[in-house]
C-alpha positions as CSV (number, residue, x, y, z in Angstrom):
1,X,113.6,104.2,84.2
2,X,117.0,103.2,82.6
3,X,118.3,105.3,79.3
4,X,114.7,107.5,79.2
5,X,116.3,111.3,79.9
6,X,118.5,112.5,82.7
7,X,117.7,109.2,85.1
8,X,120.2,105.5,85.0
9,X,121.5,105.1,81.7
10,X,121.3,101.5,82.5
11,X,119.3,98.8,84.2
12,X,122.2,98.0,86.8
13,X,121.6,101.5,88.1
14,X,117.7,101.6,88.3
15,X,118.4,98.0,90.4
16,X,120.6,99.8,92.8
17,X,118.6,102.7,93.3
18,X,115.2,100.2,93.9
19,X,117.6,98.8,96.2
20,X,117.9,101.9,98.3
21,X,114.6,103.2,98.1
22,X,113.4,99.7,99.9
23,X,116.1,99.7,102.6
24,X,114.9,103.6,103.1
25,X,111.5,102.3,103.8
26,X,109.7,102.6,100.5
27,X,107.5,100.4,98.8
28,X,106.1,102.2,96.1
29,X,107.7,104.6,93.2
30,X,105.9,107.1,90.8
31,X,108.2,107.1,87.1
32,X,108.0,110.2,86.2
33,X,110.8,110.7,83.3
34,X,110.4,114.5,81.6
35,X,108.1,115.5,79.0
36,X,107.1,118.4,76.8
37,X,110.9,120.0,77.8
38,X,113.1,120.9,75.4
39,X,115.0,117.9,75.6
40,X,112.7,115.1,76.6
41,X,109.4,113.9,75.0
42,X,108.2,110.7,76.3
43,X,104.1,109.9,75.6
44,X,102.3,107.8,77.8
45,X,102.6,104.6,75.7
46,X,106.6,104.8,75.9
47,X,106.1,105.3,79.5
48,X,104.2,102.5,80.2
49,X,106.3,99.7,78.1
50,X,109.7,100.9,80.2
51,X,107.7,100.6,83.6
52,X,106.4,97.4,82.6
53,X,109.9,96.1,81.5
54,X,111.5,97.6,84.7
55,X,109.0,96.0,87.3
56,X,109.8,92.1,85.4
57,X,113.2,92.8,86.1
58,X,112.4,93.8,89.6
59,X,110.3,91.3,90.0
60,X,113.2,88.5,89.1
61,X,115.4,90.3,91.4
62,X,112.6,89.9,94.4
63,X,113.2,93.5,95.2
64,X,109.6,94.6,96.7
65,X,109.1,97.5,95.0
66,X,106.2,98.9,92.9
67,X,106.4,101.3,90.3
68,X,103.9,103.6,88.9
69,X,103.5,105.5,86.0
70,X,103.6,109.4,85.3
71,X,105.2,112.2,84.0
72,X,107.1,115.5,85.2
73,X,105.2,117.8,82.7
74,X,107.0,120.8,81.8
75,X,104.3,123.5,81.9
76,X,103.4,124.5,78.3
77,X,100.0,126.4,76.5
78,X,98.2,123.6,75.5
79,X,98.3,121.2,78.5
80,X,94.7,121.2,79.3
81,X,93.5,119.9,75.6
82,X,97.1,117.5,76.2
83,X,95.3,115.9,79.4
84,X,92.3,115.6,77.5
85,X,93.8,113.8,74.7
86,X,96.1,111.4,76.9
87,X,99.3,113.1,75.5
88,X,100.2,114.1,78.9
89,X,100.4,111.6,81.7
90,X,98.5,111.9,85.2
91,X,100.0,110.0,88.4
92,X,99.4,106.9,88.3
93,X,97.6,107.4,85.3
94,X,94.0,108.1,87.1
95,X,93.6,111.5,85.1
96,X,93.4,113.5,88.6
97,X,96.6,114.6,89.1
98,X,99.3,115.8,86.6
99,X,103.0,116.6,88.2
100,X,103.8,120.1,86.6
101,X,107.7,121.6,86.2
102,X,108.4,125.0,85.8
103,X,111.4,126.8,84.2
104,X,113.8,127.4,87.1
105,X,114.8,130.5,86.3
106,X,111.3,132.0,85.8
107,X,107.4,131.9,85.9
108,X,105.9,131.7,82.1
109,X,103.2,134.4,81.8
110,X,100.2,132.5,81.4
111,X,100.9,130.4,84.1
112,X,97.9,131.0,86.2
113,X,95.6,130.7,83.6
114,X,97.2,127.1,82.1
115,X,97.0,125.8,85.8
116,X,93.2,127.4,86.8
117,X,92.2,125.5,83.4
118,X,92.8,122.0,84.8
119,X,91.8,122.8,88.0
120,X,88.3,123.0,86.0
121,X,88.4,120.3,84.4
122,X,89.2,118.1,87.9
123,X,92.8,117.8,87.4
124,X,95.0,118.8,90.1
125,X,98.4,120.2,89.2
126,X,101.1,118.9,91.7
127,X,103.6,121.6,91.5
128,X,107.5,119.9,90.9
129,X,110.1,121.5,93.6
130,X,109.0,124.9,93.3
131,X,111.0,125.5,96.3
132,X,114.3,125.6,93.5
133,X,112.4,127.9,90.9
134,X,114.7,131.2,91.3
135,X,111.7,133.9,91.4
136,X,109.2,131.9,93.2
137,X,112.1,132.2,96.0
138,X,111.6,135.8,95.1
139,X,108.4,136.1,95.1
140,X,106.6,133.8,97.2
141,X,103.4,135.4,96.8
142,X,102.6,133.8,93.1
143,X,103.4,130.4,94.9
144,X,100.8,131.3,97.9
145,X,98.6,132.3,95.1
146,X,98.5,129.2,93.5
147,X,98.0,126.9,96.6
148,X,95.3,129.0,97.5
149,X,93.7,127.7,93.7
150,X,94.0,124.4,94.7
151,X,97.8,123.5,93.6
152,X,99.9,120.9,95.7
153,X,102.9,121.6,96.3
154,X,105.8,118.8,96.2
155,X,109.0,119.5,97.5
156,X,112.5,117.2,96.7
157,X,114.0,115.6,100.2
158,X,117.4,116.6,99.3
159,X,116.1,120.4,99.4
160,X,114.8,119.7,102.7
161,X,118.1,118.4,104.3
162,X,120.3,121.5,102.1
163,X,121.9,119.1,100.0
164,X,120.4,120.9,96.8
165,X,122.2,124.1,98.5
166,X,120.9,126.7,100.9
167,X,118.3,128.6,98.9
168,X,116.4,125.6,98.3
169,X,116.5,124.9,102.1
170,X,115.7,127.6,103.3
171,X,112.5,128.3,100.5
172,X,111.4,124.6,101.3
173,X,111.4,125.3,105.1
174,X,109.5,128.9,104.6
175,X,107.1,126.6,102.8
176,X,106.8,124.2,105.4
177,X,106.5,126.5,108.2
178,X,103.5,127.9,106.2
179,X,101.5,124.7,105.9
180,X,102.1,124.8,102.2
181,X,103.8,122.1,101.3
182,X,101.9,119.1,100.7
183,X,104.2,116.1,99.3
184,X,108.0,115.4,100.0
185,X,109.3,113.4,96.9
186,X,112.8,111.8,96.3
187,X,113.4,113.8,92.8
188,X,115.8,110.5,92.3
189,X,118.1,110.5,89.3
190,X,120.6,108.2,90.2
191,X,121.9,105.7,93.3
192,X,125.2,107.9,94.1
193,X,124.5,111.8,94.4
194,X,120.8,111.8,93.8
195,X,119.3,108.5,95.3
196,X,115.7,107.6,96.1
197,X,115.6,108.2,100.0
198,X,113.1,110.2,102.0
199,X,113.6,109.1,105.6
200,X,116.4,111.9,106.4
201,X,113.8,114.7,104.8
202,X,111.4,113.3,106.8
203,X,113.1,113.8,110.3
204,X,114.0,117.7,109.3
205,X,110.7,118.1,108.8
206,X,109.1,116.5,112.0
207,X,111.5,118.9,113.8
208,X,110.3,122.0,111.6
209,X,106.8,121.3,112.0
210,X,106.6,120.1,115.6
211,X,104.5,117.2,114.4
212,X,105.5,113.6,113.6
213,X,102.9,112.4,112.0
214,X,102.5,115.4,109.7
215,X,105.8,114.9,108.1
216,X,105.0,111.2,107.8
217,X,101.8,111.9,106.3
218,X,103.7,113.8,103.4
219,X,105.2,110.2,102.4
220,X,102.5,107.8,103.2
221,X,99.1,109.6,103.1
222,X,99.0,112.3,100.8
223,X,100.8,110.5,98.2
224,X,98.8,107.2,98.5
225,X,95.7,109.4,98.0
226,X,97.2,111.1,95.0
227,X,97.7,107.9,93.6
228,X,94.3,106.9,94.1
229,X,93.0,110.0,92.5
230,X,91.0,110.8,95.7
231,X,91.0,114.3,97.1
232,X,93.5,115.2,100.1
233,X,92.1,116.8,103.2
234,X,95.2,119.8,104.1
235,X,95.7,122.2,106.4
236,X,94.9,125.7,106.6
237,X,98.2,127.7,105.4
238,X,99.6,129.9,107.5
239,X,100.9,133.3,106.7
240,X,104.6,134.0,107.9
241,X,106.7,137.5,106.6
242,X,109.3,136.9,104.4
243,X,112.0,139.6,103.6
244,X,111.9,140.0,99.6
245,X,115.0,141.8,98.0
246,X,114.4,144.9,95.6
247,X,115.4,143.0,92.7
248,X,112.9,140.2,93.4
249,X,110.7,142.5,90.6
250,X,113.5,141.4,87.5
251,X,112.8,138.3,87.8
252,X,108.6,137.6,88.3
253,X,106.2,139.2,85.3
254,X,103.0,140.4,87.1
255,X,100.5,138.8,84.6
256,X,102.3,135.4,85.4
């Protein structure tokens, strides 16, 4: 969405980057510009008028793309009652899925708790490239944790193929070596450094996994589902060692 946060800053870009996205293979985008951070607020009905005014223009420029609404939802105290109320926006807007960004330096305390609330209440948090948070890379044990309580976990393409450097890489292939990954998303910002293309991310992980369709499934599927609000049917995780430093402890709280 042009001049909303840290995406285009005008329309020209958001063209070329629909552009790429459809020669990549795409046909369908989720908006999701940041909210509740402490730069960006952007409530649903502001969402909604820049998608509407961004698919007319893609529309009169016959690209065949669609675009959805949503939200990357910095993860904050009060986000259940926010849900409730329609201050925060779900995928697609269907109120079953909410895309959830943590701090990338560190888990909140409280956590947990914030995301086992709307689990409750029938929302599924979709957790935003945890694979870049510094102590889940740490500590991949609170990550495991939350999986196992029903989070999705949605990792950026360009962390896949290293481009978002080698701790990224290596955390996202950990992650999808353990069945724990659920969505691959392009985390697009822009058409030069951070374009909208999933193909390449898509290869590394057929190779990783040993399983073609399993990586395709993590662009076509599971996302189509999510955007349906229907429930996805995932694979048992797998449990694979990873070495942890003796720092790792600095940088997690236990009541996380």
């Amino acid at each position: 969405l042009p001049g909303v946060d840290d995406g285009p800053s005008h329309v020209e870009e958001s063209l070329k980057m629909a552009e790429y996205a459809v020669a990549d293979g795409i046909h369908t985008l989720v908006a999701t510009p940041h909210t509740f951070s402490e730069a960006y607020h952007n409530p649903l009905p502001h969402i909604l008028t820049h998608i509407a005014r961004l698919k007319k223009i893609i529309v009169e420029n016959q690209i065949p793309l669609d675009i959805r609404p949503g939200a990357e939802v910095r993860i904050h105290q009060d986000m259940d009652r926010s849900v409730k109320e329609d201050k925060t926006v779900s995928i697609n807007n269907t109120g079953h899925y909410v895309l959830v960004e943590f701090p990338y330096n560190m888990i909140l305390p409280g956590t947990r708790d914030v995301l086992f609330q709307l689990s409750l209440n029938g929302v599924t948090p979709v957790l935003a490239h945890p694979e870049r948070n510094l102590a889940l890379q740490r500590n991949p044990d609170i990550l495991s944790d939350l999986v196992a309580m029903g989070c999705l976990v949605q990792l950026t393409a360009m962390s896949i193929t290293g481009e978002l450097g080698h701790d990224a890489m290596e955390y996202s292939h950990f992650l999808l070596k353990q069945r724990q990954a659920h969505v691959i998303a392009t985390d697009a910002h822009n058409a030069e450094n951070r374009p909208p293309i999933l193909s390449s991310a898509v290869k590394v992980t057929a190779h990783i996994l040993g399983d073609k369709k399993a990586a395709e499934a993590m662009v076509t599927e599971n996302p189509a589902r999510i955007l349906d609000g229907k429930p996805l049917d995932l694979p048992e995780p797998r449990k694979i060692s990873k070495k942890q430093g003796w720092w790792r402890r600095w940088f997690v709280r236990e009541n996380y």
